[in-house]
N, CA and C of each residue as an Amber inpcrd file, in Angstrom:
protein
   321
   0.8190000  -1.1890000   0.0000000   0.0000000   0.0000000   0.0000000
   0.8680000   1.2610000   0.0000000   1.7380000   1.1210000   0.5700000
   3.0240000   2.5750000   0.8930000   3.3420000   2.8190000  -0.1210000
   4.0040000   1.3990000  -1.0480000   4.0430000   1.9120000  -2.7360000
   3.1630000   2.4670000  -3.6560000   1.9400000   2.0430000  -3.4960000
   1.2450000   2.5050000  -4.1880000   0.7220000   3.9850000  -4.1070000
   1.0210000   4.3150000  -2.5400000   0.6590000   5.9480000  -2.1910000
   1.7800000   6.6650000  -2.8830000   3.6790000   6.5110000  -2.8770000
   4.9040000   6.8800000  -3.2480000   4.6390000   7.4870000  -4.8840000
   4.2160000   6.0800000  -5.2750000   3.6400000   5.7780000  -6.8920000
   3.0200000   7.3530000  -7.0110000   1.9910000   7.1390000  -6.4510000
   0.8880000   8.5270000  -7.1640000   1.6220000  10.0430000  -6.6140000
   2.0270000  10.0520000  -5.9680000   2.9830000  11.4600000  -5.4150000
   4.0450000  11.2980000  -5.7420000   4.3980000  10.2740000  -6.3500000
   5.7010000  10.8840000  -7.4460000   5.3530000  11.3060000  -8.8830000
   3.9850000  10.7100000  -9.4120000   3.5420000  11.3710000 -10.5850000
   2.6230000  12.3640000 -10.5310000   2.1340000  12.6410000  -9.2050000
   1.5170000  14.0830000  -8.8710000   2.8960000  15.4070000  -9.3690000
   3.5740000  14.8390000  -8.1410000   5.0190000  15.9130000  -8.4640000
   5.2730000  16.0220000 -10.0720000   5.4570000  15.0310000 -10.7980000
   6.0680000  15.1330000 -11.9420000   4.6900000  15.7090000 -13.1600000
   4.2060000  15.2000000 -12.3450000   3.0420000  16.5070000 -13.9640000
   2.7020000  17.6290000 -13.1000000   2.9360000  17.6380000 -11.6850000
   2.9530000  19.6420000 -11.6060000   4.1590000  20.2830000 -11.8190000
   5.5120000  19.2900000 -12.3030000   6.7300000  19.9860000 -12.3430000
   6.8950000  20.4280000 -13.9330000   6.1550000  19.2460000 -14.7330000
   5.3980000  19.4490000 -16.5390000   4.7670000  21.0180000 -16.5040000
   3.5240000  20.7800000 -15.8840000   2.8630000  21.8170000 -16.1650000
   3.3780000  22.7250000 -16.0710000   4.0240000  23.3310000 -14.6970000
   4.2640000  24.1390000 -14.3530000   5.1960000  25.1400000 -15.4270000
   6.7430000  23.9040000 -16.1100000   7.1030000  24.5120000 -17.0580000
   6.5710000  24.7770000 -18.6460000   5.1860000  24.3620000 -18.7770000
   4.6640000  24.4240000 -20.1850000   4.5870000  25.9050000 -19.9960000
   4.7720000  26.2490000 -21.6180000   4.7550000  27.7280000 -21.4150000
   3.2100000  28.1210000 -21.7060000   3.1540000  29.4390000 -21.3430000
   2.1060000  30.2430000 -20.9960000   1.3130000  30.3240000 -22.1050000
  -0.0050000  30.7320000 -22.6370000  -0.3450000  31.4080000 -23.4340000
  -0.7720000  32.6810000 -23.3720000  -0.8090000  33.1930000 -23.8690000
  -0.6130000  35.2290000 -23.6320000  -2.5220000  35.1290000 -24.2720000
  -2.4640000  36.2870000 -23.1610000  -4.1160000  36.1830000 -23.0970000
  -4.0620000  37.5470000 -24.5600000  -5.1340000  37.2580000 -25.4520000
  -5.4470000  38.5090000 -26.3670000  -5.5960000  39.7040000 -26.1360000
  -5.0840000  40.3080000 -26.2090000  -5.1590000  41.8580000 -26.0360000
  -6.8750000  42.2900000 -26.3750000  -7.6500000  43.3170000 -26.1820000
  -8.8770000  43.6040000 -26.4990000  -8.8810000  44.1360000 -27.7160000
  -7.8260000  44.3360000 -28.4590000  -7.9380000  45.1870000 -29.5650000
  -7.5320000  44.3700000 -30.6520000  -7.1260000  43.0820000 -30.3540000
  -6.4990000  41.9790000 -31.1450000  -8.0510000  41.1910000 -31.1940000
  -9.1690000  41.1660000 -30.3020000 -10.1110000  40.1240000 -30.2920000
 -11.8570000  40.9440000 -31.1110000 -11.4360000  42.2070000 -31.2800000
 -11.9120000  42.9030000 -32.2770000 -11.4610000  43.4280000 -33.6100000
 -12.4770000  42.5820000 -34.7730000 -11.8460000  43.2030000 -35.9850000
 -11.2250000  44.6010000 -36.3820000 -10.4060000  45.1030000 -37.0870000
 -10.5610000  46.4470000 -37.0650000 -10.8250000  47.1550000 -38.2410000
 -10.7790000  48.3690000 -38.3980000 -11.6290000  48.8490000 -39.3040000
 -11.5540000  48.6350000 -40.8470000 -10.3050000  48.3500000 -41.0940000
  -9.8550000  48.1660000 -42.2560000 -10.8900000  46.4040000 -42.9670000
 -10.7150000  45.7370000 -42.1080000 -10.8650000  44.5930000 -42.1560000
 -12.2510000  44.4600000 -42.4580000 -13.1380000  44.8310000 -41.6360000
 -14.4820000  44.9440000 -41.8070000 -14.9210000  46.0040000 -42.6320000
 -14.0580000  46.6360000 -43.1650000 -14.6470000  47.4430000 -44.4010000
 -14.4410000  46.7270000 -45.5100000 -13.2510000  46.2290000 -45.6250000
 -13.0810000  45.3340000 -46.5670000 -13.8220000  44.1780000 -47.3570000
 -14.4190000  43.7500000 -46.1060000 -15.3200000  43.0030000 -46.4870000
 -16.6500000  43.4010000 -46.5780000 -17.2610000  44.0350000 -46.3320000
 -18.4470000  45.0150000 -46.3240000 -18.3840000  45.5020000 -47.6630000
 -17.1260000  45.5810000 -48.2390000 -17.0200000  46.2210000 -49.8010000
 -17.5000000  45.8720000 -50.7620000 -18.8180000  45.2510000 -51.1850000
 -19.3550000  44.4870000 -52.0610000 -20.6460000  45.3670000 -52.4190000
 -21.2780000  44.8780000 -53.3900000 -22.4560000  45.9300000 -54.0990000
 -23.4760000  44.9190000 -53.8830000 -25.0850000  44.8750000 -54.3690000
 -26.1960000  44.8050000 -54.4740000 -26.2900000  42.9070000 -54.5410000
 -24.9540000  42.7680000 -55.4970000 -25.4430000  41.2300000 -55.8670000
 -24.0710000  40.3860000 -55.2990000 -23.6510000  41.2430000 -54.8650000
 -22.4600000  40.4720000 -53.9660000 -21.1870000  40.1080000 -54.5400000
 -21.2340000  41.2620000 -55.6720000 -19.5310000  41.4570000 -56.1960000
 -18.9970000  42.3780000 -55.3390000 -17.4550000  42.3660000 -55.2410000
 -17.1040000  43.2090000 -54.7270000 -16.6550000  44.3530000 -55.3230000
 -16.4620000  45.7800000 -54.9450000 -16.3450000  47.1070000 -55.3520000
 -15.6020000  47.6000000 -56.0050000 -15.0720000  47.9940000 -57.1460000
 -14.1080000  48.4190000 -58.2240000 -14.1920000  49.6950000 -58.2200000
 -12.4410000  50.4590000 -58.1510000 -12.4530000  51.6570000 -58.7020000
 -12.8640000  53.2240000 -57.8140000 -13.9590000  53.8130000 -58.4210000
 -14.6260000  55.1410000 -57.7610000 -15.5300000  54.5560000 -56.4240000
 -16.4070000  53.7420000 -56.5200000 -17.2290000  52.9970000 -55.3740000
 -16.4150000  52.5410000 -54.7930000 -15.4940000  51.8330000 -54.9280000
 -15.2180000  51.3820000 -53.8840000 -13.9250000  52.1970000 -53.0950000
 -13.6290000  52.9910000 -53.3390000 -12.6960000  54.4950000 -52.8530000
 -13.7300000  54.8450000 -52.0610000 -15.1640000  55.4480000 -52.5400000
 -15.9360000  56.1160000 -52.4770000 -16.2680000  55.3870000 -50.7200000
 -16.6230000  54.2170000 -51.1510000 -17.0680000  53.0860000 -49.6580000
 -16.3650000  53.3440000 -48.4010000 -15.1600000  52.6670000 -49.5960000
 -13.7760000  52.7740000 -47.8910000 -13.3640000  53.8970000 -47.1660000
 -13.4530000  55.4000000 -47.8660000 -13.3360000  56.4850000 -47.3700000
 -15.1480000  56.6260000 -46.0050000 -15.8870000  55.8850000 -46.4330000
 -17.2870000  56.4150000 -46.1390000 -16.9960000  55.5360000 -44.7300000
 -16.6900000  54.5000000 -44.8650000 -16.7390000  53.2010000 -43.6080000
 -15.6530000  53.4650000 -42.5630000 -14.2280000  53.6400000 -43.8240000
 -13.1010000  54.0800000 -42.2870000 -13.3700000  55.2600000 -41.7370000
 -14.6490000  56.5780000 -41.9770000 -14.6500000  57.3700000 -41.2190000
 -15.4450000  57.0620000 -39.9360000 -16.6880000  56.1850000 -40.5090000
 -17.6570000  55.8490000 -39.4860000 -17.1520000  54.9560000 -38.4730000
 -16.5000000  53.7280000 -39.1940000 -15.4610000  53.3840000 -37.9840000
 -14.7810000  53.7520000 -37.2630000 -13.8730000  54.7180000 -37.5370000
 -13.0190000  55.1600000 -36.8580000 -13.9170000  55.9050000 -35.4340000
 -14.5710000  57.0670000 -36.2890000 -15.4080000  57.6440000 -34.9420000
 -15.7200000  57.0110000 -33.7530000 -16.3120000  55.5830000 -34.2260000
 -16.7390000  54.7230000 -33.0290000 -16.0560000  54.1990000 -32.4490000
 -14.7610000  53.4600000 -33.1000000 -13.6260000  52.4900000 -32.8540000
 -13.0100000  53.7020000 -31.3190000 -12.6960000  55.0690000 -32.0290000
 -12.1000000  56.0870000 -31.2560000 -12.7260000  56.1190000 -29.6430000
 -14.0330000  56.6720000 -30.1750000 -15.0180000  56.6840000 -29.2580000
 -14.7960000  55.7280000 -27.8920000 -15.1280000  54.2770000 -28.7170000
 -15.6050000  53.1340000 -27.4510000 -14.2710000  52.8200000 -26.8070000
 -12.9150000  53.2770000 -27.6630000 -11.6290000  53.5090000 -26.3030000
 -11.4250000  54.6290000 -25.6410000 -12.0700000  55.7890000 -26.0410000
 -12.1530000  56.5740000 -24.7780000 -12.8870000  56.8110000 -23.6740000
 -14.0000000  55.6600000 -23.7470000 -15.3220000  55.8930000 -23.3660000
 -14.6840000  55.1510000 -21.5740000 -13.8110000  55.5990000 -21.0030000
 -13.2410000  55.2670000 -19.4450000 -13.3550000  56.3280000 -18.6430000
 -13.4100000  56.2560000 -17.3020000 -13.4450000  57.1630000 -16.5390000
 -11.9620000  58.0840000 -15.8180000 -12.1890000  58.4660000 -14.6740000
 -10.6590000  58.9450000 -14.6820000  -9.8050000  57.9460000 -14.0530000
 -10.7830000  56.7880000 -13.1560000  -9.9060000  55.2860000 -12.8810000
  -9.3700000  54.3240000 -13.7150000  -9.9120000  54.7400000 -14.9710000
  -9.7010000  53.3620000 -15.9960000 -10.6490000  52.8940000 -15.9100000
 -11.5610000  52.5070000 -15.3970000 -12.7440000  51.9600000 -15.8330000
 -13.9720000  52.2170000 -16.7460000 -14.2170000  51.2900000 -17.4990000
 -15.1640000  51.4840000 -18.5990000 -16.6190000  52.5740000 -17.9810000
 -16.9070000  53.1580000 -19.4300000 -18.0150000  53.9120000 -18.4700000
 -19.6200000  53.0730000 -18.6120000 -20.3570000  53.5210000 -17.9420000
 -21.6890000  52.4360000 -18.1710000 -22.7900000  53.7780000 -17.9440000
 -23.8740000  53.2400000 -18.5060000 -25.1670000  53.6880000 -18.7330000
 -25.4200000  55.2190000 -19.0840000 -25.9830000  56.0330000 -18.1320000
 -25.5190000  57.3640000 -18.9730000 -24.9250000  57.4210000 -19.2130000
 -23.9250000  57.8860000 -18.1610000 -22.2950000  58.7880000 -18.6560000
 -21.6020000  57.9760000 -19.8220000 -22.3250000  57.0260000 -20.0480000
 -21.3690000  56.1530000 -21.6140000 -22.2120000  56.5440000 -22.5850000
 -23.7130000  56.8820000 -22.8520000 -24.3100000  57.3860000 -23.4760000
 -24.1000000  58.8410000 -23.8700000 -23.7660000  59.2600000 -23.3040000
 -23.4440000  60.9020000 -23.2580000 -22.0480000  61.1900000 -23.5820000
 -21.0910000  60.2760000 -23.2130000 -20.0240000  60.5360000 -23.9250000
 -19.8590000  60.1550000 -24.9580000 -20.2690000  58.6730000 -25.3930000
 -20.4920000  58.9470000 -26.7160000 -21.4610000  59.2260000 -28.0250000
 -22.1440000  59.9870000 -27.1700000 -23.3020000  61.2180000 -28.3680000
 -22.0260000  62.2900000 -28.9450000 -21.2130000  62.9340000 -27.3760000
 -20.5940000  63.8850000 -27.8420000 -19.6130000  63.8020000 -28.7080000
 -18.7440000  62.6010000 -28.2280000 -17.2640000  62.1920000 -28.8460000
 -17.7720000  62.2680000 -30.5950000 -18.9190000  61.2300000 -30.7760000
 -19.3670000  60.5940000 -32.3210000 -19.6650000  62.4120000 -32.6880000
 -20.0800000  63.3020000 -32.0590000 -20.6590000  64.4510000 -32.9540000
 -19.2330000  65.5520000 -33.5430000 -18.5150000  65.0820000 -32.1280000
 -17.2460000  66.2250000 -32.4450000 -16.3070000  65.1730000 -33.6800000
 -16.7780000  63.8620000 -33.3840000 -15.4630000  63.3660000 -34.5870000
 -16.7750000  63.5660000 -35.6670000 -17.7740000  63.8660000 -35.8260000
 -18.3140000  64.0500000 -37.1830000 -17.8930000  65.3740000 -37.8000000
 -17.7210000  66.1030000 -36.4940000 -17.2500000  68.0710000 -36.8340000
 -16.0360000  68.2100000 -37.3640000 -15.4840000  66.8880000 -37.2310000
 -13.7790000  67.2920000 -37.2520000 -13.7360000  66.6790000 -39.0520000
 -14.3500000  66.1910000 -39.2510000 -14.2650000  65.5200000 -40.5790000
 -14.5120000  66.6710000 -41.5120000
């Protein structure tokens, strides 16, 4: 029986001494786990029957989408308080009415 207890706490030890050195995986950044603007315009770039955009339209698109993106993209990372913390309900509503109107002014 003594062996058999030795047995399992020597392979307890040896797969927490495994694990322990497997390396890490790096958690995603928040800005890596959202598309970004380029990307989703890109694909958004298609017309009526589901070709995609040639030329003047599709200049015309990508200028139209990376602005609207951007505004928001901008927006929903500034949208923190003075702790760093995200803002919620009004005060996230209200900041970004204003942020989206002044990046529409600035355009």
């Amino acid at each position: 029986m003594s062996r058999l207890i030795a047995a399992v706490l020597t392979s307890l030890f040896a797969a927490n001494i495994a694990f322990a050195q497997a390396p890490a995986t790096p958690a995603t950044p928040p800005q890596a786990a959202t598309p970004s603007a380029d990307s989703t315009c890109e694909a958004r770039a298609v017309d009526k029957n589901g070709k995609p955009l040639a030329g003047a339209a599709r200049a015309s698109f990508m200028k139209k989408c990376h602005a609207e993106a951007g505004g928001k993209a901008g927006c929903e990372a500034k949208a923190v308080d003075k702790n760093g913390k995200p803002l919620a309900g009004a005060a996230r509503s209200s900041f970004m009415k204003k942020c989206e109107a002044d990046a529409k002014a600035a355009r």
